[in-house]
N, C-alpha and C positions, 0 to 999 in steps of 0.2 A: 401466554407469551408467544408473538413470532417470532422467527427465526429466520432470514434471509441469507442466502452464502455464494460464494463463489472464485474466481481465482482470477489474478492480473497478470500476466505475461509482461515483459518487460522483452519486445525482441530484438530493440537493440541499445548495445549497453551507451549509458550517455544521453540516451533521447528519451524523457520524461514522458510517460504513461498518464492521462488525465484518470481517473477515478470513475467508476462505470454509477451511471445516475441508478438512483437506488428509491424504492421508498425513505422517506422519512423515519430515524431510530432515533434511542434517548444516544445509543454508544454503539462501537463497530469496535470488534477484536480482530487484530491487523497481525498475520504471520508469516515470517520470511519461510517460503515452504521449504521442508527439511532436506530437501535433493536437492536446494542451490547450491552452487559452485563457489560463490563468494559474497562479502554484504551487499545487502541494498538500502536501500533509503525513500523514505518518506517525507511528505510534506509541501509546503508551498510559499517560497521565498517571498508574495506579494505582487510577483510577473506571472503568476502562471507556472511555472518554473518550480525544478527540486533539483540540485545537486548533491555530489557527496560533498559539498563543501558546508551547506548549506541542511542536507535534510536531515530527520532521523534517522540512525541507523541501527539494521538489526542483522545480525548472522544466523544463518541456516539454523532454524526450528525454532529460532525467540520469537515470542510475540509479547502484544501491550495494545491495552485497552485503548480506545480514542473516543474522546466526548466531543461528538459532532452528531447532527442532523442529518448529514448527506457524503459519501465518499467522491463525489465529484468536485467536489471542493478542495479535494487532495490531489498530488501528483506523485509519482510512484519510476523510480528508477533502480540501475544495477549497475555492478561493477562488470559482470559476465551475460551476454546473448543471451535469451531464454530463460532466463529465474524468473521466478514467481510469487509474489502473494499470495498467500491465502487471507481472507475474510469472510467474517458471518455478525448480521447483524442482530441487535437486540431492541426492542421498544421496550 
C-alpha cells in the first residue's frame, strides 16, 4: 500500500484553495489540522468553487475519509488566514 500526504494552506480566508494534483488513490483522509483557529470546509459547488455556505465542514482536528480519485477535483477554504489541511492518500 502507498501512502501519499501533505498539507493545503488556505491563506486567505474566503478565497477557495484548488486541491494540489496528486496520483491517482481508491480514498484521501481529509484533516482540518489541529492548530486551526476556526472551521474550514471542503468540496466543490459544480463552479469550481467551495464556500461555508456550500462545502463540508470540519473543526480543528476532525477528519473524514473521501472517495475520490484525485484531490484536485476538491476546493478547500477557511473561516481564519492560514489554516490548514491535512491529507494522505490511500490506493
Amino acid at each position: 500500500m502507498s501512502v501519499l500526504s501533505g498539507q493545503i494552506t488556505v491563506a486567505a480566508a474566503g478565497t477557495a484553495v484548488a486541491g494540489p494534483a496528486t496520483p491517482l488513490g481508491s480514498y484521501f483522509v481529509v484533516k482540518a489540522h489541529p492548530d486551526n483557529v476556526g472551521t474550514v470546509w471542503f468540496g466543490n459547488d459544480g463552479a469550481n468553487d467551495v464556500t461555508s455556505g456550500n462545502g463540508f465542514p470540519l473543526d480543528p482536528g476532525e477528519a473524514i475519509e473521501v472517495y475520490t480519485t484525485k484531490l484536485s477535483a476538491l476546493y478547500f477554504d477557511a473561516e481564519n488566514n492560514g489554516d490548514k489541511f491535512c491529507w494522505y492518500r490511500v490506493e
